[in-house]
C-alpha positions as CSV (number, residue, x, y, z in Angstrom):
1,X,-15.2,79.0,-169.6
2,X,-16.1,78.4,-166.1
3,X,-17.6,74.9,-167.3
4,X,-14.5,73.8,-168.7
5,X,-12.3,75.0,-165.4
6,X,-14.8,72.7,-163.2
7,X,-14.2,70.2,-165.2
8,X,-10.7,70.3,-165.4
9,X,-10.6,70.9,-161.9
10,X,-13.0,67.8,-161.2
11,X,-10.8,65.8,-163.5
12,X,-7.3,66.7,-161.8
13,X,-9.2,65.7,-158.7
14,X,-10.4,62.5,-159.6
15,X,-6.8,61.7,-160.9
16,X,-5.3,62.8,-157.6
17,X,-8.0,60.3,-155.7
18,X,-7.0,57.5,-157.7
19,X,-3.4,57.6,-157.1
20,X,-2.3,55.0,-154.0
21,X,-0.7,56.6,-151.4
22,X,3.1,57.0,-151.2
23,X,5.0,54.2,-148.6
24,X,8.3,53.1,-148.1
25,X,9.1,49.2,-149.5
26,X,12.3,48.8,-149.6
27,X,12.7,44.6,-149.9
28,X,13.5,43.8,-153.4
29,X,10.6,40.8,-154.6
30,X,12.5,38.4,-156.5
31,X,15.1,37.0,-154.3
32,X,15.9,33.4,-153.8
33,X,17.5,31.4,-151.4
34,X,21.7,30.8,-152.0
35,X,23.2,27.3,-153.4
36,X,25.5,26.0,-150.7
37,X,28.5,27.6,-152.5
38,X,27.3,30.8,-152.2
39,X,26.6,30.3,-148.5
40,X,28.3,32.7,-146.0
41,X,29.6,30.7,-142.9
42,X,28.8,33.4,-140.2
43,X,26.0,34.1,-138.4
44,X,24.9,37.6,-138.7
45,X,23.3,38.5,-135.0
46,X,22.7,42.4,-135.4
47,X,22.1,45.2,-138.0
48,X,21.8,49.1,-137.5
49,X,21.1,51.7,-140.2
50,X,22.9,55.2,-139.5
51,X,23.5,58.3,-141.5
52,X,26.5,59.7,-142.5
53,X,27.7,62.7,-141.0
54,X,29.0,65.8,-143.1
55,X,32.2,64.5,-142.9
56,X,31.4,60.8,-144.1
57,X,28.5,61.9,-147.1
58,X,29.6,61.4,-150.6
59,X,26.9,63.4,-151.9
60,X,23.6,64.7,-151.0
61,X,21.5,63.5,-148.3
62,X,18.2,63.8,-148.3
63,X,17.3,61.1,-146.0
64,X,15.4,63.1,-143.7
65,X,13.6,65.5,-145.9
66,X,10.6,65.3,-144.8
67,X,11.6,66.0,-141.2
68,X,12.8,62.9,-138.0
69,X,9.8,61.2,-138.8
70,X,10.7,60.4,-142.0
71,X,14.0,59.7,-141.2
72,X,13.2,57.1,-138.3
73,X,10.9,55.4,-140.7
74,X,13.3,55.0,-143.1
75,X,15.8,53.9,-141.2
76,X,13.5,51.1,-139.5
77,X,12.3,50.3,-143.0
78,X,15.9,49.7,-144.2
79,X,17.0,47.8,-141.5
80,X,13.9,45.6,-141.7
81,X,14.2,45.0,-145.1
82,X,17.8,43.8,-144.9
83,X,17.1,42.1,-142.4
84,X,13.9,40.1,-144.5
85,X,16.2,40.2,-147.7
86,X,18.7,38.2,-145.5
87,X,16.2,35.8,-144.2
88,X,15.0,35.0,-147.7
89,X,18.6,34.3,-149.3
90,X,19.2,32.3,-146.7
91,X,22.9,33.7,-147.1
92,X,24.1,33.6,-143.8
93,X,24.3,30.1,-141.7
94,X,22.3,30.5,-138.1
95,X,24.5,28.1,-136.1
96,X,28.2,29.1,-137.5
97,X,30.9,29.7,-134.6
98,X,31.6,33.3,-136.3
99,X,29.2,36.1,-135.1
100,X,29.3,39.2,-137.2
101,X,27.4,42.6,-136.9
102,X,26.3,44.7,-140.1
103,X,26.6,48.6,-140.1
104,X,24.9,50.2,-142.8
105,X,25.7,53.8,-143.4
106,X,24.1,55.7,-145.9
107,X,26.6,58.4,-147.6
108,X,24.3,59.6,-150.6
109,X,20.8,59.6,-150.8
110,X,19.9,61.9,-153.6
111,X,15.9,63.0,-155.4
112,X,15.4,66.1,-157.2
113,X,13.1,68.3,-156.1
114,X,11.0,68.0,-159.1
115,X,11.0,66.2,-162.2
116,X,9.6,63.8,-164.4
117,X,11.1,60.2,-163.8
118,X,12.7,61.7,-160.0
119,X,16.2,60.0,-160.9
120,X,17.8,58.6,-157.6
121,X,21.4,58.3,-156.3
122,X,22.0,56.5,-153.4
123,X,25.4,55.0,-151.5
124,X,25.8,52.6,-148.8
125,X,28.6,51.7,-147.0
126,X,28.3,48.1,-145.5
127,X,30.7,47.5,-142.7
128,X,30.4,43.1,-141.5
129,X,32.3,43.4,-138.2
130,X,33.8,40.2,-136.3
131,X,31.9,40.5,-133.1
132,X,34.5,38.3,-131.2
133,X,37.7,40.7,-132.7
134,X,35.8,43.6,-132.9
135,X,36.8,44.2,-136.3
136,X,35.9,44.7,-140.2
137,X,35.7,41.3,-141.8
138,X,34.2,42.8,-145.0
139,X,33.8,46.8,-146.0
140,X,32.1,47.2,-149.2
141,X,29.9,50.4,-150.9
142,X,27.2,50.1,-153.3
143,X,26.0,52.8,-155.1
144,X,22.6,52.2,-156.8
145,X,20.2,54.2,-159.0
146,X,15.6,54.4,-159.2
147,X,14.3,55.8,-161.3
148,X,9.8,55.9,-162.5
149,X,8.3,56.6,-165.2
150,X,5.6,59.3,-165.8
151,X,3.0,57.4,-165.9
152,X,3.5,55.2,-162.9
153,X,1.0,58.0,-161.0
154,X,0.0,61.6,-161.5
155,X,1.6,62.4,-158.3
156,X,5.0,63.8,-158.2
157,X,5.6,62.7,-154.2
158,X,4.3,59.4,-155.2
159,X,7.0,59.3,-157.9
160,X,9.8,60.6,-156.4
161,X,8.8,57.9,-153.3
162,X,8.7,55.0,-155.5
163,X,12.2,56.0,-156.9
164,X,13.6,56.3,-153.4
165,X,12.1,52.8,-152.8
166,X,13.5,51.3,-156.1
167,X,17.1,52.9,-155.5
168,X,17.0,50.7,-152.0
169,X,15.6,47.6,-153.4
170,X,18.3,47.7,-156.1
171,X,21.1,48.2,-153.0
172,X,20.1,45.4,-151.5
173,X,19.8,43.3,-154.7
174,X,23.2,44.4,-155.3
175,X,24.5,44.3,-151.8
176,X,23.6,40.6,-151.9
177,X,25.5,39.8,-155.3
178,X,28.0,41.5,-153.8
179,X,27.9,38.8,-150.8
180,X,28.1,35.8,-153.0
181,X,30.8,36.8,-155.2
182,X,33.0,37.3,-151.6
183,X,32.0,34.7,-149.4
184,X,35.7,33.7,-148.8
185,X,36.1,36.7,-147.1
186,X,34.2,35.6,-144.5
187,X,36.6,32.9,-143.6
C-alpha cells in the first residue's frame, strides 16, 4: 500500500514538473497585414486598457484575481498586444491627418473557479476617439469566448490561464474584423 501511494505521489509529481508554467499571451498568431480597402485612414497615437467599474461591468470580473499584480500585468499585456496586433495588420495609416486614441474597457472577464475545460467570457468595449474633436468616432463591444481542453496540461491554473489568454486573442481577432468591416466610419 505504501509502495503504491509513493508512486502515485512520485507520478502526480512528475506530471506537475512537466507542465510549462502559466503566462499571459494575449496576441493572436495568425494575423496578416490589411488590403488597401480594408485600410483605416487614421493614425492611431495612444491606447489605454481600464476596468470597468461596478457601474460599467456586464458581468463578472475577475481581472484582478490574483491580486494588483495580476491586474497591472494584464492590463500591460493587453495593451501591448493590441498595440502588436495593430502593428501587424498594418490597419491604421501612420501619416493620416486624423489622430485617434483607443480606450479599451473591459466589462466582463469571467473563469470558473474550477473545472475541466475553464470556459471564458470576456467583453470589451472599444471607444476610437477623434483626438482633435475630442470625440467617439467608433464605439463598438466584442464579447469573445476560450475555452482548453483537458489535456492541454495537468494543471488546473495553467488551464484556466490559457483560456483567459485564448478569450483575449480571440477579442482582438474579432476586434480587428470588426475594424475592416467599418472602416468608413473612420471618415
Amino acid at each position: 500500500m505504501m509502495k503504491k501511494l509513493l508512486l502515485v505521489g512520485l507520478a502526480s509529481a512528475l506530471l506537475v514538473g512537466c507542465s510549462a508554467p502559466a503566462a499571459l499571451n494575449f496576441t493572436p498568431t495568425d494575423l496578416a497585414p490589411v488590403t488597401p480597402a480594408q485600410k483605416i485612414n487614421s493614425e492611431l497615437k495612444t491606447i489605454s486598457v481600464s476596468i470597468a467599474t461596478k457601474e460599467e461591468q456586464k458581468g463578472e470580473l475577475q481581472v484582478g484575481f490574483m491580486g494588483n499584480d495580476y491586474e497591472q500585468s494584464f492590463k500591460t499585456t493587453f495593451k501591448d498586444s493590441l498595440e502588436d496586433s495593430f502593428a501587424r495588420t498594418a490597419i491604421f495609416s501612420d501619416d493620416a491627418s486624423n489622430k485617434l486614441s483607443l480606450s479599451a474597457k473591459i466589462l466582463r472577464f469571467e473563469t470558473p473557479g474550477m473545472g475541466f475545460t475553464f470556459d471564458t467570457k470576456l467583453l470589451v468595449r472599444y471607444d476610437f476617439i477623434d483626438r482633435k474633436k475630442g470625440i467617439s468616432q467608433y464605439v463598438t463591444e466584442i464579447e469573445s469566448d476560450g475555452s482548453v481542453p483537458l489535456d492541454y496540461a495537468f494543471m488546473g491554473a495553467i488551464r484556466a490561464t490559457e483560456a483567459r489568454n485564448r478569450a483575449v486573442k480571440a477579442n482582438i481577432q474579432k476586434l480587428i474584423n470588426d475594424l475592416k468591416l467599418n472602416t468608413s466610419k473612420f471618415k
